[in-house]
C-alpha positions as semicolon CSV with decimal commas, in nm:
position;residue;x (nm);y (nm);z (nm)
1;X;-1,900;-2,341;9,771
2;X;-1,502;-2,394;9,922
3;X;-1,540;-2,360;10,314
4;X;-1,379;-1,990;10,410
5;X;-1,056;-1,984;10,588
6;X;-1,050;-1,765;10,913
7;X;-0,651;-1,590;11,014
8;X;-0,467;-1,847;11,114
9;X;-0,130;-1,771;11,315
10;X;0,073;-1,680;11,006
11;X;-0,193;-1,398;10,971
12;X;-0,202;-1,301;11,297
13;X;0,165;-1,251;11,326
14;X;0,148;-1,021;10,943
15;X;-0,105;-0,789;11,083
16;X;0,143;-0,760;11,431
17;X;0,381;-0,654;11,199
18;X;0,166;-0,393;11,000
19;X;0,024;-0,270;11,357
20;X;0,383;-0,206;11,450
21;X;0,516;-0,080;11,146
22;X;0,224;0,106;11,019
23;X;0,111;0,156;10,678
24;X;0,275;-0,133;10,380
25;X;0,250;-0,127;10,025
26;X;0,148;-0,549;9,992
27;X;0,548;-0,604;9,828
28;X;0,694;-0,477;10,159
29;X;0,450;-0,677;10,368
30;X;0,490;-0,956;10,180
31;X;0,895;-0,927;10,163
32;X;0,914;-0,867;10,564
33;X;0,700;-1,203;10,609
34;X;0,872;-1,420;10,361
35;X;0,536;-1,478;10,228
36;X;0,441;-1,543;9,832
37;X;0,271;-1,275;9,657
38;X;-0,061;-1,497;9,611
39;X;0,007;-1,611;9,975
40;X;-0,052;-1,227;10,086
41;X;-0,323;-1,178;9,870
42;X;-0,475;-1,428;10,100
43;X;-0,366;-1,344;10,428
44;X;-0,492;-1,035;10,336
45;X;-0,819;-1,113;10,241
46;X;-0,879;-1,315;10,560
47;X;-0,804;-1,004;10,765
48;X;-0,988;-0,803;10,564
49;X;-1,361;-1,045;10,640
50;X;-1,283;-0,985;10,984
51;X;-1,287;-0,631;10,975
52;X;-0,878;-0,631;11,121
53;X;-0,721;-0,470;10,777
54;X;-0,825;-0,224;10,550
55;X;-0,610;-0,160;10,249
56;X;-0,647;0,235;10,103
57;X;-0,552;0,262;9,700
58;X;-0,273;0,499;9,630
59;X;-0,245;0,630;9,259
60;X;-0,346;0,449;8,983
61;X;-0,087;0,173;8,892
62;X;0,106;0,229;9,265
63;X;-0,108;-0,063;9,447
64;X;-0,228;-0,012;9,778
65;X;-0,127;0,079;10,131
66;X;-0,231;-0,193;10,398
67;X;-0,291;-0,102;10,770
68;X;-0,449;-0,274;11,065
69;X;-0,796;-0,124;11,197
70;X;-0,858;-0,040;11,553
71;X;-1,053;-0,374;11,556
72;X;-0,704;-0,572;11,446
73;X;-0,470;-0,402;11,716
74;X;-0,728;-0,472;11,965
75;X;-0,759;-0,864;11,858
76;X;-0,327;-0,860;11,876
77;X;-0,356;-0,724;12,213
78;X;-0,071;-0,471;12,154
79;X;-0,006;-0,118;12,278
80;X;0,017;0,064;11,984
81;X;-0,234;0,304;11,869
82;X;-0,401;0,252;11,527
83;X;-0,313;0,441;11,166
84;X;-0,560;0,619;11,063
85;X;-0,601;0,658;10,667
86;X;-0,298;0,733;10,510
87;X;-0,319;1,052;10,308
88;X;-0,148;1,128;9,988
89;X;0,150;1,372;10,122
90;X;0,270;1,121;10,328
91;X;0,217;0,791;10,093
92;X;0,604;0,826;9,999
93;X;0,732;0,778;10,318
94;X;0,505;0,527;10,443
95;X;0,611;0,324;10,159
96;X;0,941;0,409;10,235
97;X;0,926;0,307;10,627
98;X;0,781;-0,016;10,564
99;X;1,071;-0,095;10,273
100;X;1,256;0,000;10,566
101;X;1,125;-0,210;10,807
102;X;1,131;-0,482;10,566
103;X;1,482;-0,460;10,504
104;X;1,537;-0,522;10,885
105;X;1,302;-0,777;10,925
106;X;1,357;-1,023;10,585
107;X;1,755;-1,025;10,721
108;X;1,670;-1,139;11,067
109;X;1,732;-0,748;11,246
110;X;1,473;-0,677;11,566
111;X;1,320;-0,363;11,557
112;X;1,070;-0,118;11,691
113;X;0,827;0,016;11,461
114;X;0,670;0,362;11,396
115;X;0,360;0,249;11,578
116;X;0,596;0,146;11,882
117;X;0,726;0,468;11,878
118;X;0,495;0,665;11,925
119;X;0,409;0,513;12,240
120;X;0,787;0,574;12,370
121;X;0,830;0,914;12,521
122;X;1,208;0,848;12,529
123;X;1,248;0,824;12,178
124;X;1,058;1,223;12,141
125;X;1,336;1,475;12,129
126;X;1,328;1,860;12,080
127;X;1,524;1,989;11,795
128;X;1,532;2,398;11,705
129;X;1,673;2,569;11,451
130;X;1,640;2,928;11,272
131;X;1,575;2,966;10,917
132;X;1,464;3,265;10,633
133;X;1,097;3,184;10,858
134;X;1,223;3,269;11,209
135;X;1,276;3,041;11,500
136;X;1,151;2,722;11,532
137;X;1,133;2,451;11,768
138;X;0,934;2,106;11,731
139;X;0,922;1,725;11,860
140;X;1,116;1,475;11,645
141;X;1,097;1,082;11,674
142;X;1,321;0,855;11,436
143;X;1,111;0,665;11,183
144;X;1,217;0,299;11,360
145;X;1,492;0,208;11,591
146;X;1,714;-0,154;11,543
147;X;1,746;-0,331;11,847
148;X;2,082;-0,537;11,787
149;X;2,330;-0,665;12,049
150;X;2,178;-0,516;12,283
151;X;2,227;-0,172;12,132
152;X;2,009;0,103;11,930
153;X;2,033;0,195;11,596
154;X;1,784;0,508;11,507
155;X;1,627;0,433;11,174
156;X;1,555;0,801;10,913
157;X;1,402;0,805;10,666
158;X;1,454;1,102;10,432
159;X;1,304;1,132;10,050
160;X;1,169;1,491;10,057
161;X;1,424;1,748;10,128
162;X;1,410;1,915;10,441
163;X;1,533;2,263;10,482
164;X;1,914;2,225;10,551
165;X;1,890;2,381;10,905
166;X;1,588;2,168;11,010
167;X;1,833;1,840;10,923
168;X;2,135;1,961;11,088
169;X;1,889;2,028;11,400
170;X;1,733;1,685;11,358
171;X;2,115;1,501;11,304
172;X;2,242;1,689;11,581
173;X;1,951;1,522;11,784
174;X;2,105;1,232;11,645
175;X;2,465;1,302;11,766
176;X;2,336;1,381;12,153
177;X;2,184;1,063;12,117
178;X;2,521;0,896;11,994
179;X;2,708;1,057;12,273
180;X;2,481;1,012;12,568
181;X;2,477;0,632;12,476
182;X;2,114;0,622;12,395
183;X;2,198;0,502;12,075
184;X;2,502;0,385;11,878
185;X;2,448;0,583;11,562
186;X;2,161;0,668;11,291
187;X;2,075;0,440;10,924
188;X;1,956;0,686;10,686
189;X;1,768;0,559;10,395
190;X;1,759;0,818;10,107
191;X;1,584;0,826;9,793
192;X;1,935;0,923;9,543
193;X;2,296;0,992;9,523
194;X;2,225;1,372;9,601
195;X;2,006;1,309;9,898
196;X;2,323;1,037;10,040
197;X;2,555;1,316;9,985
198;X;2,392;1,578;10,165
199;X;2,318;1,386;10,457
200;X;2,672;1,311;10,487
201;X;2,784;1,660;10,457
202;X;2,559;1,748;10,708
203;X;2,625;1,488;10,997
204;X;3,009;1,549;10,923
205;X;2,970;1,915;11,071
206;X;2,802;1,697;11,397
207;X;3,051;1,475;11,459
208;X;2,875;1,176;11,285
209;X;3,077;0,989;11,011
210;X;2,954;0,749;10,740
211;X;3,252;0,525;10,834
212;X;3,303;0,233;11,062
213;X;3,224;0,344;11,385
214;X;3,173;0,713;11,278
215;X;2,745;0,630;11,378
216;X;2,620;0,714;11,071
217;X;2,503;0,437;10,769
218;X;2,334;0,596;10,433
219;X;2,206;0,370;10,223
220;X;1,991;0,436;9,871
221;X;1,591;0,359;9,898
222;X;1,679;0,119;9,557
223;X;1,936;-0,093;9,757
224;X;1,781;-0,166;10,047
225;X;1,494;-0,250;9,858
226;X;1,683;-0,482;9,648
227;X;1,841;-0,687;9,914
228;X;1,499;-0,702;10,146
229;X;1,328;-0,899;9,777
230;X;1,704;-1,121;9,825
231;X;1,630;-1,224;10,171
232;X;1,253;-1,283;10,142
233;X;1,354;-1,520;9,830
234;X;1,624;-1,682;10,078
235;X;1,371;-1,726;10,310
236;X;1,097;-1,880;10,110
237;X;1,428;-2,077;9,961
238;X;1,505;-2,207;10,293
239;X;1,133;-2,255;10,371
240;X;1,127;-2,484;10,076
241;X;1,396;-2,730;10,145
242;X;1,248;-2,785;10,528
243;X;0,906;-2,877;10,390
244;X;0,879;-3,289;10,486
245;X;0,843;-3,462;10,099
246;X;0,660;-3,803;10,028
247;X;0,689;-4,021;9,735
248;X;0,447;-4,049;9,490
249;X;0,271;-4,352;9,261
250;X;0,516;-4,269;9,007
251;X;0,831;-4,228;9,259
252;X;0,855;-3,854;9,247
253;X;0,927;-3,633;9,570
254;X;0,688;-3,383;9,670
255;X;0,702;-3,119;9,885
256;X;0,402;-3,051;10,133
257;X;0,295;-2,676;10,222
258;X;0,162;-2,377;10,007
């Protein structure tokens, strides 16, 4: 019988990131840590013995979403409040956050995760707005924040389509944001052309532009997908050429690691 590998620090620091972030299908886990897929099978399964990860199946054919347990965030030692199972109306946009996320974190970008967020009453505005239901008014939190050069950059994102009053309430949020220096701007991440266009529409009757400087970015689900899988591959690329190589019997170079 092989002997049964505990977490080790590479594990450790993939739950942090899942505690942070919040629920992962195992690509976008695996993408933000520059990890293998077989390597995250692994860390996974390590977790998993020690009662720090569950993973909960999504449809047939759509994998899994992975979140540390209450157990996990108290081993890391970090103030962030556990997700509890992920149900199905939301699976979208949990997958969608943690592509996010990984698109930050696979190209080098700090950030704060849902998770964090919720435990930062400064990043809870109000937003109201009237529609064919009446009045409303609710709390509204971006989905992650980028901390870069010492600045803020909210994080949205939007794949179902919110009523069109609702978003102008929740960009305008946005915009006060913008102007009271809290942040420089807003990414949002947007599952089609349609969805891009709106937004921009939208934000344009705020004051936000999708131009240099403007504060607003809108990028397509797809793309940012696409170039998080490019920088995990640079990574592990890069990984690669640092591993120390020895000679063997026959003269040929090795590289050490998994």
């Amino acid at each position: 019988m092989g002997r049964v590998l505990r977490p080790g620090p590479g594990s450790i620091e993939g739950l942090r990131w899942l505690a942070r972030v919040g629920p992962a299908p195992l690509e976008a886990w695996r993408c933000a840590m520059g990890w293998s897929e077989v390597a995250t099978r692994n860390h996974a399964r390590r977790l998993e013995r020690e009662g720090w990860l569950e993973r909960h199946p999504m449809t047939r054919g759509q994998g899994s979403l992975f979140i540390a347990t209450r157990t996990g965030v108290a081993v890391l030692g970090i103030s962030v409040r556990a997700a509890g199972p992920p149900a199905p109306t939301w699976w979208a946009h949990h997958c969608g956050c943690a592509w996010a996320a990984a698109w930050l974190t696979a190209r080098g970008r700090e950030l704060l995760g849902g998770r964090e967020l919720l435990e930062a009453p400064a990043w809870s505005g109000e937003i109201r707005w009237h529609d064919h239901k009446g009045y409303h008014r609710s709390g509204h939190r971006p989905d992650l924040v980028v901390l870069r050069n010492g600045g803020r950059i909210a994080v949205e994102v939007e794949l179902a389509q919110k009523s069109a009053e609702r978003l102008k309430a929740i960009i305008g949020l946005h915009a006060r944001w913008r102007a009271a220096r809290a942040t420089g701007g807003v990414i949002y991440i947007c599952a089609d052309e349609d969805g891009c266009d709106r937004i921009r529409t939208i934000a344009e009757r705020t004051g936000l532009l999708a131009m240099r400087g403007g504060g607003l970015r809108v990028e397509l689900l797809d793309t940012i997908r696409a170039q998080a899988l490019a920088a995990c591959e640079q990574t592990r690329a890069s990984r690669a050429d640092e591993r120390p190589r020895v000679r063997t019997g026959a003269g040929q170079a090795i590289a050490h690691g998994s």
